[in-house]
Backbone as a printed PyTorch tensor [residue, N CA C, xyz], in Angstrom:
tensor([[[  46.3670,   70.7940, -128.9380],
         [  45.3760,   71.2720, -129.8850],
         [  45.4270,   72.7950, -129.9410]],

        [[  45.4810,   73.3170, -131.0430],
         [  45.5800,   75.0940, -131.4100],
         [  43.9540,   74.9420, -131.7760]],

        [[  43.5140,   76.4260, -130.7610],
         [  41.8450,   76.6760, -130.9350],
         [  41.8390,   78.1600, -131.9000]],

        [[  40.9700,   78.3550, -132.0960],
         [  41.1750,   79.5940, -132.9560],
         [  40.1980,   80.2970, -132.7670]],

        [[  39.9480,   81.6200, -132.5520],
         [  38.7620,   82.1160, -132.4140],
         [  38.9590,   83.8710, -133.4650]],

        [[  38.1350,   83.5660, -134.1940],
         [  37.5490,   84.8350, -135.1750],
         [  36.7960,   85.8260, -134.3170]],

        [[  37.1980,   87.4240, -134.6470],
         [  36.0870,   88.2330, -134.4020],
         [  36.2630,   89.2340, -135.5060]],

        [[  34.9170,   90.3060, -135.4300],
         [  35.0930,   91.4880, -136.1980],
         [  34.2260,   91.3680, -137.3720]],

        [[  33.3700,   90.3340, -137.1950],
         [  32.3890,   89.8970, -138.1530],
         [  31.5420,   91.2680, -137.9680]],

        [[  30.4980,   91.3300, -139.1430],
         [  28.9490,   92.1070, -138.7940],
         [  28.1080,   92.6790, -139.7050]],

        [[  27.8590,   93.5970, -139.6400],
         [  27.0600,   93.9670, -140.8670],
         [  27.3340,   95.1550, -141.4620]],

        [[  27.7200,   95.5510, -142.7280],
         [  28.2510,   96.5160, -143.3060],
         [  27.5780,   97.0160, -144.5980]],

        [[  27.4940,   97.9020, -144.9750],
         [  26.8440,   98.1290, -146.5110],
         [  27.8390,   98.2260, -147.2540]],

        [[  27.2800,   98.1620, -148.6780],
         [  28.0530,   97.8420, -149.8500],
         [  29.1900,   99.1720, -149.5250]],

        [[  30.8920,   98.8550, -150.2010],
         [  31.3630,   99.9850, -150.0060],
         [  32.7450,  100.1620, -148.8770]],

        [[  31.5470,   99.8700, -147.7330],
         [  32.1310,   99.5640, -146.7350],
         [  33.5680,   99.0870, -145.9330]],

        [[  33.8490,   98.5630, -145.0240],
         [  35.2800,   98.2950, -144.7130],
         [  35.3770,   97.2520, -143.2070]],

        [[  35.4550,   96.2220, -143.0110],
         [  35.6740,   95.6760, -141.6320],
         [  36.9770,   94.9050, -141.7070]],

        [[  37.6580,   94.5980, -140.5030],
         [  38.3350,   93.9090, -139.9380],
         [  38.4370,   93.0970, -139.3690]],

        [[  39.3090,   91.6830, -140.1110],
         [  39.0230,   90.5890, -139.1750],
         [  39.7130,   89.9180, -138.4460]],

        [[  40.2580,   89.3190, -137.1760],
         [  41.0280,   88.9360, -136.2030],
         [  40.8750,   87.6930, -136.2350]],

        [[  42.0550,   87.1590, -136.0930],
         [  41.6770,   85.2690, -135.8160],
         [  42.9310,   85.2700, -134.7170]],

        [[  42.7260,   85.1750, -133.2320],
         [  43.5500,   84.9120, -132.5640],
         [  43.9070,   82.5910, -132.3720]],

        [[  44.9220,   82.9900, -132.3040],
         [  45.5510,   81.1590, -131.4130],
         [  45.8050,   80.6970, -130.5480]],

        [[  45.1410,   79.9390, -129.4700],
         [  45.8880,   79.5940, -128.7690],
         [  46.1260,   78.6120, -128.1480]],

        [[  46.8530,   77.8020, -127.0920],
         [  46.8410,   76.3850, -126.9030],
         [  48.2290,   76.0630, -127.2550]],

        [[  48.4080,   74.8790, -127.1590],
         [  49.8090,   74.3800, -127.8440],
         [  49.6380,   74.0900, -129.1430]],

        [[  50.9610,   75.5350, -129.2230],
         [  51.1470,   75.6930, -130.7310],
         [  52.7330,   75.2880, -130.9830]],

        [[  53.2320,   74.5510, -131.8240],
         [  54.3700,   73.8530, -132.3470],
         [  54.4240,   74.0290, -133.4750]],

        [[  56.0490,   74.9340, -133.9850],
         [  56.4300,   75.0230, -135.0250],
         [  56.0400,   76.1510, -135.4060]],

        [[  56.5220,   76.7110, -136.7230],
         [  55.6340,   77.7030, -137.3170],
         [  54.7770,   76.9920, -138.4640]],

        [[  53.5070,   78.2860, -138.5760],
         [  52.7050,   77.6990, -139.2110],
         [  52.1250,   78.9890, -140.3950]],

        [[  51.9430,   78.7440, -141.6630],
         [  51.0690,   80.1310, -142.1220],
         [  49.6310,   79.9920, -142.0030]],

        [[  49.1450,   81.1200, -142.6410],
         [  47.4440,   81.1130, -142.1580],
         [  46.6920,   81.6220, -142.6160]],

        [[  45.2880,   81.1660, -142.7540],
         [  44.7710,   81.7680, -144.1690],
         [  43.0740,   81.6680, -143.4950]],

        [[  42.7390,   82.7580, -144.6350],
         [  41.4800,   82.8030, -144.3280],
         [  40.1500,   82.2940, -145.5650]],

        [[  39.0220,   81.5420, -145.2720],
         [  38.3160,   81.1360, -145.8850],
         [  36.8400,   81.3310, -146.0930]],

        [[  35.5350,   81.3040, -146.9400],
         [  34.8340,   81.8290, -147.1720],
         [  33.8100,   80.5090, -146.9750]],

        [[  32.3600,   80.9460, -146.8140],
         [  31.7190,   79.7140, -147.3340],
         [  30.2210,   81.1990, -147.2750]],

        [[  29.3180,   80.8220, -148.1710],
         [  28.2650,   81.5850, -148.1500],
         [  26.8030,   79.9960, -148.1370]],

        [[  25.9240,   80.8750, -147.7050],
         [  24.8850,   79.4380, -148.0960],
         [  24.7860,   78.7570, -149.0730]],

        [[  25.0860,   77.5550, -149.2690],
         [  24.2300,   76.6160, -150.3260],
         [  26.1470,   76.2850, -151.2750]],

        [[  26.9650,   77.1490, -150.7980],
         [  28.1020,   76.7470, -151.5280],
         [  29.2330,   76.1930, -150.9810]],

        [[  30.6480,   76.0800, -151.6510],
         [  31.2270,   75.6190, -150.9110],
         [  32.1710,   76.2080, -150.1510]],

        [[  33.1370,   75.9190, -149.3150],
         [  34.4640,   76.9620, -148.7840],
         [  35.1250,   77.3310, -149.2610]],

        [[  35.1410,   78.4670, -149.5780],
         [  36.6660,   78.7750, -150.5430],
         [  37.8130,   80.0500, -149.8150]],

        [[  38.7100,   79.2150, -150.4630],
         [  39.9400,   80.2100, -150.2360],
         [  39.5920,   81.5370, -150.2480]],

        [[  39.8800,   82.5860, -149.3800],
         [  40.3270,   84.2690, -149.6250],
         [  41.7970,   84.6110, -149.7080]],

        [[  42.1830,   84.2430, -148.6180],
         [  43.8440,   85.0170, -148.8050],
         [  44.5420,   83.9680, -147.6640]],

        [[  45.5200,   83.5060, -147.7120],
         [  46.6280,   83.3750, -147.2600],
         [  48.7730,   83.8730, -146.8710]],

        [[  49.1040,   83.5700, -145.8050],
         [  50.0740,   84.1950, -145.6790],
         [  51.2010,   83.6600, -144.4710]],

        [[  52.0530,   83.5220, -145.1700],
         [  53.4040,   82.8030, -144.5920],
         [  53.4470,   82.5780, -143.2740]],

        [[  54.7500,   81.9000, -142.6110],
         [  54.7150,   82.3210, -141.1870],
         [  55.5650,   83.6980, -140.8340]],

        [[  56.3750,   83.7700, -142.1270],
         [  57.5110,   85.1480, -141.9580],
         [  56.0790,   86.7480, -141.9470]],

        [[  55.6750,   86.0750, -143.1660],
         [  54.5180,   87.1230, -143.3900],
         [  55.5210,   87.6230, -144.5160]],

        [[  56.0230,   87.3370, -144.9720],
         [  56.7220,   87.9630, -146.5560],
         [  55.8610,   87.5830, -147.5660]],

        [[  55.5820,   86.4810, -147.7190],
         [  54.4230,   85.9080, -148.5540],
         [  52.9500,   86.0920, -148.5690]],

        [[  52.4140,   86.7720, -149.7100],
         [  50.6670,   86.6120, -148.9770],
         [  50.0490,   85.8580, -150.5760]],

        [[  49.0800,   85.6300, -150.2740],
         [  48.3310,   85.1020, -151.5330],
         [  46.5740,   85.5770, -151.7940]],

        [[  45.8850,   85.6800, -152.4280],
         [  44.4130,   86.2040, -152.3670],
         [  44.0160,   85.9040, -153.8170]],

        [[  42.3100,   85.3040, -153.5360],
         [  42.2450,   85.1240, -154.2780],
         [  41.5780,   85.8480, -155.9930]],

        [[  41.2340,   85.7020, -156.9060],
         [  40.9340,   86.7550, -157.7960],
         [  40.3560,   87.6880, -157.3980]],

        [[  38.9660,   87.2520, -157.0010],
         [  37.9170,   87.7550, -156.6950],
         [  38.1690,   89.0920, -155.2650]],

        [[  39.2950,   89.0220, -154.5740],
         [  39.3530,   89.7360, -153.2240],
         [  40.6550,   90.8170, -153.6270]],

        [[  41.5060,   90.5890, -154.8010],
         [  42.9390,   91.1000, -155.1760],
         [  42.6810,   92.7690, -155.1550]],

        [[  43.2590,   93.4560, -154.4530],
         [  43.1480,   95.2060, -154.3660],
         [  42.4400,   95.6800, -153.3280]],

        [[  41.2000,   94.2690, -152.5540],
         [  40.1540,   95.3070, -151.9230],
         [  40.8610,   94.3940, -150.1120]],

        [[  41.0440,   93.1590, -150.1020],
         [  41.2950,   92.7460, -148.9730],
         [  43.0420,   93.0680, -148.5170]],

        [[  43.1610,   92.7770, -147.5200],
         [  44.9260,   92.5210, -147.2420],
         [  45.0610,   91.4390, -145.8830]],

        [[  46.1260,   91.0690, -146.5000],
         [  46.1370,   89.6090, -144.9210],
         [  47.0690,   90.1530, -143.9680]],

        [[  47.6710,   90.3750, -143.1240],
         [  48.6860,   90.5360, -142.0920],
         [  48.8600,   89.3980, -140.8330]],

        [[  49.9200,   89.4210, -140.2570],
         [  49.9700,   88.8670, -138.8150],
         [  50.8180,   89.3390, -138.0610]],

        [[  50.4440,   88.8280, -136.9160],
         [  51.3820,   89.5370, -136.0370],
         [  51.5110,   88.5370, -135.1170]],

        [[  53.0110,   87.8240, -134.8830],
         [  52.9330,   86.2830, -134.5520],
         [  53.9200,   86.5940, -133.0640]],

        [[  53.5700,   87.8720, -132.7420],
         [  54.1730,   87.9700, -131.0570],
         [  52.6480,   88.1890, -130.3780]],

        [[  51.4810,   87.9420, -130.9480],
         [  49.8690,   88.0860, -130.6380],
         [  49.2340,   86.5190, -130.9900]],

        [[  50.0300,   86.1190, -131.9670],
         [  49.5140,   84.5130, -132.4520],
         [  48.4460,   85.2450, -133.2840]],

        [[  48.5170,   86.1540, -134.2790],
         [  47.2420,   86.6720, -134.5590],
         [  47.0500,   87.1340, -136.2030]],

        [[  46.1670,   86.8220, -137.2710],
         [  46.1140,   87.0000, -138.0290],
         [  44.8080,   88.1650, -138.4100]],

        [[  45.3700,   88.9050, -138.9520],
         [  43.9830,   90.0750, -139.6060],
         [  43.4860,   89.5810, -141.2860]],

        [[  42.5300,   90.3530, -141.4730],
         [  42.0970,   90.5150, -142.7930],
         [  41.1270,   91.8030, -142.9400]],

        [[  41.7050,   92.8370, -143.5090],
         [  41.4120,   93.9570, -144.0600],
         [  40.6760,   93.9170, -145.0420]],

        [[  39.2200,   94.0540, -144.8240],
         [  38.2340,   94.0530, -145.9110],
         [  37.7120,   95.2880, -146.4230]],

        [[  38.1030,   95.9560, -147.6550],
         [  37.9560,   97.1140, -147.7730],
         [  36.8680,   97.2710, -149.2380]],

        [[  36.1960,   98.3700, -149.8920],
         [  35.5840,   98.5180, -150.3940],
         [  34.2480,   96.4700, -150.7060]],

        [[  33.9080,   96.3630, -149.8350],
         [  33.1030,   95.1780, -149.7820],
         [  32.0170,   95.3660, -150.3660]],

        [[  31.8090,   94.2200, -150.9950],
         [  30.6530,   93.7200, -151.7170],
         [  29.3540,   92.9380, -151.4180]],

        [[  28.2340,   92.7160, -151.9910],
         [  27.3060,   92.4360, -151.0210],
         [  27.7100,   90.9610, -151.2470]],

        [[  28.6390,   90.2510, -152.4850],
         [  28.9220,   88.9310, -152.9670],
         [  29.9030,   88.9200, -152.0200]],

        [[  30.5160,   89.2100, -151.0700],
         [  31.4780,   89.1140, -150.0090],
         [  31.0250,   88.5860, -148.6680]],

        [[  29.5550,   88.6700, -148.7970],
         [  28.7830,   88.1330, -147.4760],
         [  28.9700,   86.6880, -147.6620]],

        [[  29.5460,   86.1350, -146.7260],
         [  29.7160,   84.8390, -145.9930],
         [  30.1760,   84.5770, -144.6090]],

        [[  29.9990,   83.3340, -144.1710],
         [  30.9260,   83.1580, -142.9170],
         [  32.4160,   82.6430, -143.0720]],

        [[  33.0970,   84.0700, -142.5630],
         [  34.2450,   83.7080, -142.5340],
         [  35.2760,   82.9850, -141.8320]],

        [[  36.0290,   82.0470, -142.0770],
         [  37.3770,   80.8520, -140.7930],
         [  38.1720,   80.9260, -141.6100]],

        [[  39.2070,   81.3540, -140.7860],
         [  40.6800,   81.4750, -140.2320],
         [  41.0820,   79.8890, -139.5960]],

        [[  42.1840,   79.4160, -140.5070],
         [  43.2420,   77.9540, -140.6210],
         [  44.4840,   78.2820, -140.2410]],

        [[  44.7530,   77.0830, -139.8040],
         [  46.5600,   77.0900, -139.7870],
         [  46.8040,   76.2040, -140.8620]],

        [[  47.8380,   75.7980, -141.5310],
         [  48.6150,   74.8060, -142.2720],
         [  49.8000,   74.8220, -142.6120]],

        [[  50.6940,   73.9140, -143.1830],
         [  52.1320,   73.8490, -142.7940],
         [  52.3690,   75.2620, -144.4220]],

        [[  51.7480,   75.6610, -144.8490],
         [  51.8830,   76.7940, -145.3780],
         [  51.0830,   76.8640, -146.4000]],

        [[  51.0780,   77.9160, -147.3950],
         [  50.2290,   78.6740, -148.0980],
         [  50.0870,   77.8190, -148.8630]],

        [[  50.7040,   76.8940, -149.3430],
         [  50.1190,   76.1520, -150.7200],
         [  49.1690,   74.7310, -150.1170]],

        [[  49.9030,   74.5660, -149.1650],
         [  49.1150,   73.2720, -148.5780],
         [  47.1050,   74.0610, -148.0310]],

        [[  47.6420,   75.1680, -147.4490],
         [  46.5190,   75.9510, -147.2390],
         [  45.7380,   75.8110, -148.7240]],

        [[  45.9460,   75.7080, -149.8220],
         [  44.7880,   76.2380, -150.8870],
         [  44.5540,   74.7140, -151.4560]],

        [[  45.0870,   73.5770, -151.1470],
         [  44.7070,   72.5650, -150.9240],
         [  43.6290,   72.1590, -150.3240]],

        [[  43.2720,   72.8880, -149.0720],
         [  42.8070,   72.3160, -147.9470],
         [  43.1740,   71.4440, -147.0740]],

        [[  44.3800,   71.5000, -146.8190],
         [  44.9870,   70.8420, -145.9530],
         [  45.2530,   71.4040, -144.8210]],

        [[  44.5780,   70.9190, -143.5700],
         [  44.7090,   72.0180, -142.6320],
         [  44.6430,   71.7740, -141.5760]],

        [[  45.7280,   72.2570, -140.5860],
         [  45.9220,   71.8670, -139.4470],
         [  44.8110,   72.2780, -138.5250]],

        [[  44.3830,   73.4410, -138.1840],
         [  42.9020,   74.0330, -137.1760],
         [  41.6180,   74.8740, -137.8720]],

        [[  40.7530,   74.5340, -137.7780],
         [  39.6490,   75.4780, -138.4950],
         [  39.3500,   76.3150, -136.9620]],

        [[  39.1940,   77.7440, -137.0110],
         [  37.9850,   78.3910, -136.2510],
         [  36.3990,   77.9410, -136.3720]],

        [[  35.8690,   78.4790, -135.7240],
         [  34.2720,   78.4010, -135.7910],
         [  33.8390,   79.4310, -136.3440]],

        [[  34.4000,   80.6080, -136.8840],
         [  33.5770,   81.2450, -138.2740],
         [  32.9660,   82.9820, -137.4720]],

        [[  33.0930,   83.8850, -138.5490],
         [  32.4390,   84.7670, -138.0840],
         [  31.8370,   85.3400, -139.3330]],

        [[  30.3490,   85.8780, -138.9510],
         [  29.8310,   86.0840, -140.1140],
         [  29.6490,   87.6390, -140.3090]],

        [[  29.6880,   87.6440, -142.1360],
         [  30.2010,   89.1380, -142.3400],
         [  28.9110,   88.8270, -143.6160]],

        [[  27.9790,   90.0480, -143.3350],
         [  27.4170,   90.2180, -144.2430],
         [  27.0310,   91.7080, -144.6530]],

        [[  27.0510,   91.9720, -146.1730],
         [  26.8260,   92.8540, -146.8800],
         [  25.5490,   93.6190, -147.9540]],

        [[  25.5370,   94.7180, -147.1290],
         [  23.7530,   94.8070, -147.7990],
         [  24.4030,   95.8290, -148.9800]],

        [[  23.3530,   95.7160, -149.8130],
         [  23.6190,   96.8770, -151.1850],
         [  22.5450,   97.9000, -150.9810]]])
């Protein structure tokens, strides 16, 4: 089982800028890409950005295109997300997935969920 644990959540004002970490670990098999996901109250999860296992590939979605960036660094097992000029519509709890790659990722098909870190944004 691959566990996942998010940090770097917190509280930021509009504008603003945080960073987010999703380390892996456990038995991990194969490569995998990895993506990060949104859910705010009362709605549902949605995609933010995803990204290969090479890391040549990234994906994001409309709403995040210019202000976020995905990276990894897979000698750490570790995925970031660069949240930059943030919005107060950006406040949710955020999880970090594995899946056999980016498209299966926007499926929802998914090999590990984290338990979430929450990022919220005041105006």
């Amino acid at each position: 089982q691959v566990q996942l644990v998010e940090s770097g959540g917190g509280l930021v004002q509009a504008g603003g800028s945080l960073r987010l970490s999703c380390t892996a670990s456990g038995r991990i098999f194969g490569t995998y890409a990895m993506g990060w996901f949104r859910q705010a109250p009362g709605k549902e999860r949605d995609f933010v950005a995803a990204i290969s296992w090479s890391g040549g590939n990234t994906d994001y979605a409309d709403s995040v295109k210019g202000r976020f960036t995905i990276s990894r660094d897979n000698a750490k097992n570790t995925v970031y997300l660069q949240m930059n000029s943030l919005k107060p519509e950006d406040t949710a709890v955020y999880y970090c997935a594995t899946g056999g790659s980016i498209g299966t990722l926007r499926i929802l098909r998914i090999g590990s969920w984290g338990q979430g870190t929450q990022v919220t944004v005041s105006s």
